[in-house]
N, C-alpha and C positions, 0 to 999 in steps of 0.2 A: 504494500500500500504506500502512495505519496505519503512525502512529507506532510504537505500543505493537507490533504483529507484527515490524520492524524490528527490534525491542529484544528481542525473545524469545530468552530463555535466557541474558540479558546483565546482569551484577548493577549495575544505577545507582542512583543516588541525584539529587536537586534537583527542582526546579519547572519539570514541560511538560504538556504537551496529548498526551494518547495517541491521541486521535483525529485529527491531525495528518496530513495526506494528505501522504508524501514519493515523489518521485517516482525517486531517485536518490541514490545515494551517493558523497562525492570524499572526497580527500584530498589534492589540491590545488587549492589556492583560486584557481584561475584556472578552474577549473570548476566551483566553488560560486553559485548562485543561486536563487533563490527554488522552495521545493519539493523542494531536495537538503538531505541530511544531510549538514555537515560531519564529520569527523573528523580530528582533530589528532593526527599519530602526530611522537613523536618519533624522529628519525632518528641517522644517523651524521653528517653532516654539517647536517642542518638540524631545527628544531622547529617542528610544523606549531601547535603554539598562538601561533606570534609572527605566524603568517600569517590569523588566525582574524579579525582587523579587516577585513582585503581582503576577507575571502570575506564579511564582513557588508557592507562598502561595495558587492559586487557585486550582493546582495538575497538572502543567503543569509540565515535567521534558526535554525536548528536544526543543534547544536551536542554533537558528540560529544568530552569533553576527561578530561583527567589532572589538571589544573588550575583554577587562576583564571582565565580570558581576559578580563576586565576589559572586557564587552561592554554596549551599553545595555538598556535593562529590556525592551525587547521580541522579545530573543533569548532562547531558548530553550536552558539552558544545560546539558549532563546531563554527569556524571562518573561514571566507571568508573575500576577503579583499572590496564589495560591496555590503552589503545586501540589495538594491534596485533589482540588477542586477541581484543575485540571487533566489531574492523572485519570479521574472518572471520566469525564468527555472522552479525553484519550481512548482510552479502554472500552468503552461506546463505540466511539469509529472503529475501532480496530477488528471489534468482534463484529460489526456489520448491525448495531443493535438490535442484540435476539430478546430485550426484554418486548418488545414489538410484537415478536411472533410465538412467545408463551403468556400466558395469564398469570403474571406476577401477584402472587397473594403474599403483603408485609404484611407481618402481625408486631406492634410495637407494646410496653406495658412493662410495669415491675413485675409482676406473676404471672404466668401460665402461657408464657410465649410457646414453649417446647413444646407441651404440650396440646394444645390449639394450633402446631402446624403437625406435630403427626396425628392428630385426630382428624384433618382436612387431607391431607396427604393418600391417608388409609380408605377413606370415605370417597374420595375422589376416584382412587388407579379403582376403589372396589364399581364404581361406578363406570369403570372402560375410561375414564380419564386419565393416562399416563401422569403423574405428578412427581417431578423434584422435589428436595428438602434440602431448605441449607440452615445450618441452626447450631446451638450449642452440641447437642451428642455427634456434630456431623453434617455431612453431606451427603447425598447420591439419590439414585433414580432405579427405578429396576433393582436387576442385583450389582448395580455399578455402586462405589463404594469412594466418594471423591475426600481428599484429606481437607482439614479445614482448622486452624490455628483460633480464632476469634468469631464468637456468636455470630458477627457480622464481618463478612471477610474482608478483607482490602478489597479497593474497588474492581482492582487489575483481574483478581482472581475469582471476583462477583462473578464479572461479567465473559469471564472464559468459561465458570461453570454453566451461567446459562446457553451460554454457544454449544456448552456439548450437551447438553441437557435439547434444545431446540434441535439442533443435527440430530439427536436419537428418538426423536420422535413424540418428546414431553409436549403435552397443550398445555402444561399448569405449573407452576411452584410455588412453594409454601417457605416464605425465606419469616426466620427470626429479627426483625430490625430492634437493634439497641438504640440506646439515646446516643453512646458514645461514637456508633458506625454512623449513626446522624451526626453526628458532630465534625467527626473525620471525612468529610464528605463520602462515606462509600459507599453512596447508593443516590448518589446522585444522578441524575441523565438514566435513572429506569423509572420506567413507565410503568407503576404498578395497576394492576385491574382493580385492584382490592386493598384499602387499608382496614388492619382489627386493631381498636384500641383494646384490650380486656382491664386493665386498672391502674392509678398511681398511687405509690403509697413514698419514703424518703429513703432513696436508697442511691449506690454510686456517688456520694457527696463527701471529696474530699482531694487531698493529694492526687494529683494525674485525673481526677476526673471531673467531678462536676462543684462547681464552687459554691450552690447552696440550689435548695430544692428548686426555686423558681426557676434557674436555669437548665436542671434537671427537666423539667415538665415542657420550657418552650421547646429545647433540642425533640422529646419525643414528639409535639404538634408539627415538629416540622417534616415529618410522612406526610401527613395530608394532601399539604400541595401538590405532594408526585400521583396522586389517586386519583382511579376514574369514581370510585364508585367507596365507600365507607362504614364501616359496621362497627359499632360501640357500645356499650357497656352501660348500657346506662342505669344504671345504680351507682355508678362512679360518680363522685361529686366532680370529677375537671373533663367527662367527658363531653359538656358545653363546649368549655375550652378547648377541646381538643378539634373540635367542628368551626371555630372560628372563623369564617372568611370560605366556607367550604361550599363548592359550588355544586357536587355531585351527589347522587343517589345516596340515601345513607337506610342502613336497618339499624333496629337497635335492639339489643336484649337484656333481660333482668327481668326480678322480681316484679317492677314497677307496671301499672296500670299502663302506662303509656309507651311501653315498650313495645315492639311490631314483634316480636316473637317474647313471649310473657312466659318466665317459667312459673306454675301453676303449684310445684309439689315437688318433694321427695324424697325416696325411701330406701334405706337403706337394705341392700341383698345382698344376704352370705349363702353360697350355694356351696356345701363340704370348702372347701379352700382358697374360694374366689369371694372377695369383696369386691362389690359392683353396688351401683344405684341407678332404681328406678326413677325416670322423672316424666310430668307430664306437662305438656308446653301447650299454649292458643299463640293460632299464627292463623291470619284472615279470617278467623272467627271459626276457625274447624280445631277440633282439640287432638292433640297428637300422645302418645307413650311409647316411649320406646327406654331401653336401659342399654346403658355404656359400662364395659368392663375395667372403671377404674374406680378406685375407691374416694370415697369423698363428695358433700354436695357441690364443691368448687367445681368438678369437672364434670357437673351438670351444667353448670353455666360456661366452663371451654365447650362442653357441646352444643350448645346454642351458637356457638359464635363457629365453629364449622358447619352448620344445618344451615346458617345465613350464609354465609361463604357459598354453599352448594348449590343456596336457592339462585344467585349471582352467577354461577356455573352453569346451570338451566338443569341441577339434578334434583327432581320432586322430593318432598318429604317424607312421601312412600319408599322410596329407596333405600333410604338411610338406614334401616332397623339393625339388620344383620351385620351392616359392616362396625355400627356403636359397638354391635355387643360383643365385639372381638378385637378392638383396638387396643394397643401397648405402647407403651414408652419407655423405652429404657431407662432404666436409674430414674424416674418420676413418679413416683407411686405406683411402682410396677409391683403386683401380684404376682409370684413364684406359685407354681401349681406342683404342690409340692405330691402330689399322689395323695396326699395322708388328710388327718384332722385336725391339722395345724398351718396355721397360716404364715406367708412369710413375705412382708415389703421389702424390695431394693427403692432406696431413695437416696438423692444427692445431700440432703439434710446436712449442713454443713457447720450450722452454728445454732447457738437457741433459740432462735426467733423459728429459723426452716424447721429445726427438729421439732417443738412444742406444735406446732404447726400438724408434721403429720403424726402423731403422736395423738391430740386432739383428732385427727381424722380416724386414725385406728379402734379407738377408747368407743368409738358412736356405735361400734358394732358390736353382736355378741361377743366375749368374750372370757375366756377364763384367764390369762394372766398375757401383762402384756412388759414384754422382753427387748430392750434395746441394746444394742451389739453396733460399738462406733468406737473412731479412735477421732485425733486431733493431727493437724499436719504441724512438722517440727519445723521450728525458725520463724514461727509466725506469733502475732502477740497471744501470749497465755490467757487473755481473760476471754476468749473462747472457749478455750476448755473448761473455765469456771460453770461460764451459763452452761454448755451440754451438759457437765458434769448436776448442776441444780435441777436443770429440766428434766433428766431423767433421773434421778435420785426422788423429786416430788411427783413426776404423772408415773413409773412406771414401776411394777411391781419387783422386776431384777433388772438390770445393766450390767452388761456385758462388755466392758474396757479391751479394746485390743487396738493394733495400728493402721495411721493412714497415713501414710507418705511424711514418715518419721525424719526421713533423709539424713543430715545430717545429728540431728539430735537423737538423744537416748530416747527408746523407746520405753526404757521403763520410767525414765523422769516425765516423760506425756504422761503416761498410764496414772504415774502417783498425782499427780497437777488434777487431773479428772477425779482421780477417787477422791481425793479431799473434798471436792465441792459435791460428789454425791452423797457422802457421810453426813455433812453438814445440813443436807436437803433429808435426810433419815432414809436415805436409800439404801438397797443392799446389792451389793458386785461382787464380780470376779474379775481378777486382770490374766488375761493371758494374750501376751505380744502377739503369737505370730497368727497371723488373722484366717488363715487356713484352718489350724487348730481351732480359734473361738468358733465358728463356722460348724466346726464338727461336733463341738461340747454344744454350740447350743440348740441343734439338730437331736443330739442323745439326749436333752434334762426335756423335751416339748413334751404335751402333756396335751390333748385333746381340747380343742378352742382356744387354746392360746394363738398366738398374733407377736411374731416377731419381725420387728423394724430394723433392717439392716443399710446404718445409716453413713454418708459421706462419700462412698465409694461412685452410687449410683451407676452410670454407665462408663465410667474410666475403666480401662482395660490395661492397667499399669501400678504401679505402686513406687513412690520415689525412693528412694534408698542410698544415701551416700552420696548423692548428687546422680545417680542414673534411674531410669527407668525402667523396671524389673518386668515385664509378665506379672499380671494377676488381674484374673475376671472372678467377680462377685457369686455370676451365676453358675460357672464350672465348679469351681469350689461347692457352693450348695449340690451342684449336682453328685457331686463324688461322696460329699456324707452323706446324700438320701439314700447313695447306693451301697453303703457298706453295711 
C-alpha cells in the first residue's frame, strides 16, 4: 500500500514520498524494517521515539513521530501531533477497514464486559452467525485461537484481528472496550454496529490510569460516538450520561418500568451440580422465560443485554432459549460439572470487593457448606490479602489458602498474611502452597451441596513463579482429582 493511503485522514506535516510502497506497520522496533512504517507512541512506561534509531539500524526508513528523532537524511521523517491516534487511522487503511464488513459489537462498563461478549458471541455463531471475541480471556473465532496482551488491544492489532476475522468469514464480533483502550485511542476509526453500556461503578482510578472517577466515566461515553445503534442498562444511574448527544437507535434493559426489555423475575436453579437462573423478561408486550447457565441474578441482566444485541442482529427471541442455557465463560462464574453432589466455581475473584461479590452469588443457592480455595499474587501490596483473607474468614464456612503467582515472594509468607486476616474475621483454614494439592484436598473433604469457589486463577493458564510462567490450568487440575 502507498504511503500517502496509509496516511489518509491523518493530519502530518514534513518531507516524504507519498508514493512510498509500505508494507506494514510496528510500533516496536524490533519489528521495524525496511518497507514498514515506524510509529513512535509514547507510552506509560517507555517512549517509542528513543527507540526510533534501532528501528533505522534495522533498515526501517519511514517514520511516524510526535517529535524530533534526530534520524539521518535519508529517513523519512513525518509528524502528527498524536501518534496513538494516528496509529489507529493507520491501521484502518492498512487493513482495508474490515470493521465495515463485520458487525462490531463494543460492550464498555466496570462489570460484566466478559461476560456479555461471550454470552452474545455463543448466542450468535449458535444462531448460524459466525462471531469473533476479543476481550480479556482472549481472542479468536471458530476454533482459531488469536493471542491478545490487553482487554483492549492496540489499535494495530485490533484491527488485523478483524481483517482475519472478516477474511474467514465472521459477520459479527463481540470486542470488550475498556475506558483505558478509549483513552489510548485503540478503537478508534471502527465503526461499531452496536454499543453495550452494562454499569459504572469507581474503578481504574489512579497511577497510569485514570485521574479521578469523572474522567473515568467520560473516556467510557466516549464509545458512543463510534455506534450505529446502543443498548444500556438502564438501572445504571450514568447511563443518561452515557447516551448524551446520541443520535442512534438505543434498547435499554433492567428492572425498570421503562426499560424496552424489562426483567420481570428470578430464580435461582440448582440442577445436581449446575447453578443456573431462571428469568422472565417483557419485550413488546409479549412475556418471554428462558434460563442461562451461569450463576447469579447479575447474569440475568448480561443476558438481557445479549437478547438486545441479537434482536439488533435480526435473531428472534424465540431462538435464544437453548443457546442461554449452555453458555460458559471461563474463569467468570464458570460452573465445573463436577459428575458429583458438589459444586465447584472457577472465578477471577481477585481481591474483596470481586470475591465477596461471588461468594454472595454462591450463598443465594442451596447449600451445605461453602469453601473458598485462593491464594494472593506476591510483590503486590499486602492489604489484599487482608480483605480476601476477612471476606472469606466472615461469609465462608472453610478457606482454603494456597498460591497465585507467588513469583518472586515466599509462598508461605502470602499464605500467613491471609491466615491472619481470616482468624481475625473467626474463620477456619488450611494452608497448603502448592495449588495442585489444595485442589485435591479440597475435592477429598466435599460433602454433598457444598459449593466450592475456586478463586483468582479464573481462566489464566499459567502461574508466575520466580519471574516465569509455569503451566497451570485450574480446570485440568480439578479434573485429575475428580479422577482419582
Amino acid at each position: 500500500m502507498k504511503l500517502h493511503e496509509i496516511l489518509t485522514g491523518i493530519d502530518v506535516s514534513g518531507q516524504f514520498d507519498g508514493e512510498t510502497e509500505i508494507t506494514d506497520i510496528a510500533y516496536d522496533s524490533r519489528k521495524a524494517k525496511s518497507g514498514v512504517l515506524f510509529v513512535c507512541l509514547t507510552g506509560v512506561r517507555a517512549d517509542g521515539h528513543l527507540f526510533a534509531k534501532s528501528a533505522y539500524d534495522n533498515g526501517c526508513r519511514v517514520f511516524l513521530c510526535e517529535k524530533e528523532i534526530g534520524l539521518p537524511d535519508d529517513a523519512q521523517v513525518i509528524t502528527c501531533d498524536d501518534t496513538r491516534a494516528a496509529l489507529a487511522k493507520a491501521s484502518c487503511n492498512l487493513f482495508r477497514h474490515p470493521s465495515r464488513e463485520i458487525a462490531v459489537i463494543g460492550i464498555t462498563g466496570t462489570k460484566g464486559k466478559t461476560t456479555v461478549a461471550h454470552i452474545i458471541k455463543q448466542v450468535l455463531d449458535q444462531a448460524g452467525i459466525m462471531t469473533g471475541i476479543i476481550g480479556t480471556v482472549g481472542a479468536g473465532y471458530g476454533d482459531v485461537t488469536l493471542p491478545t496482551v490487553n482487554t483492549t488491544p492496540e489499535s494495530y492489532e485490533l484491527q488485523k484481528m478483524f481483517r482475519q476475522m472478516a477474511d474467514a468469514g465472521c459477520k459479527a464480533c463481540a470486542v470488550e472496550v475498556s475506558s483505558l483502550g478509549l483513552k489510548a485511542h485503540r478503537v478508534d476509526g471502527t465503526t461499531f454496529k452496536i454499543g453495550i453500556f452494562t454499569n459504572l461503578y469507581p474503578d481504574h482510578i489512579g497511577t497510569n490510569e485514570h485521574e479521578s472517577f469523572e474522567e473515568y466515566a467520560y473516556w467510557k461515553k466516549q464509545l458512543f460516538p463510534l455506534c450505529e445503534n446502543a443498548i444500556v442498562n438502564l438501572d445504571d444511574e450514568y447511563s443518561n450520561q452515557m447516551l448524551e448527544g446520541f443520535k442512534g437507535k438505543v434498547l435499554s434493559y433492567g428492572y425498570g418500568e421503562k426499560a424496552d426489555l424489562r426483567l420481570l423475575g428470578t430464580e435461582k436453579v440448582r440442577v445436581s451440580n449446575i447453578l443456573a437462573v431462571r428469568f422472565s423478561y417483557q419485550y413488546k408486550g409479549n412475556t418471554y422465560y428462558d434460563l442461562i447457565s451461569l450463576p447469579g441474578d447479575i447474569n440475568a441482566m448480561n443476558a438481557l443485554a445479549a437478547v438486545a444485541a441479537a434482536e439488533f442482529m435480526g435473531v428472534p427471541n424465540t431462538a435464544l432459549g437453548d443457546s442461554l442455557a449452555h453458555v460458559f465463560v471461563k474463569g467468570r462464574g464458570e460452573v465445573i460439572d463436577t459428575g458429583r453432589d458438589f459444586s465447584i466455581i472457577i472465578d477471577y475473584a481477585h481481591n474483596g470487593v470481586s470475591l465477596m461479590s461471588i461468594i454472595e452469588t454462591a450463598r443465594a443457592y442451596e447449600h451445605n457448606r461453602i469453601i473458598a480455595l485462593y491464594g494472593s499474587v506476591g510483590g503486590r501490596t499486602e492489604i489484599r490479602r487482608r480483605e480476601l483473607g476477612l471476606v472469606s474468614g466472615k461469609m465462608c464456612d472453610f478457606t482454603i489458602i494456597t498460591s497465585d503467582d507467588p513469583d518472586f515472594e515466599d509462598p508461605e509468607k502470602i499464605m500467613d498474611d491471609i491466615a491472619a486476616a481470616v482468624e481475625e474475621a473467626g474463620g477456619q483454614y488450611v494452608k497448603i502452597a502448592d495449588r495442585a494439592k489444595a485442589i485435591e484436598y479440597a475435592v477429598s473433604i466435599a460433602e454433598p451441596h457444598d459449593i466450592f469457589i475456586f478463586a483468582g486463577k479464573g481462566h489464566e493458564q499459567f502461574m508466575k513463579i520466580k519471574g516465569e510462567k509455569v503451566p497451570f490450568s485450574e480446570r485440568e487440575e480439578i479434573r485429575k482429582a475428580l479422577n482419582k
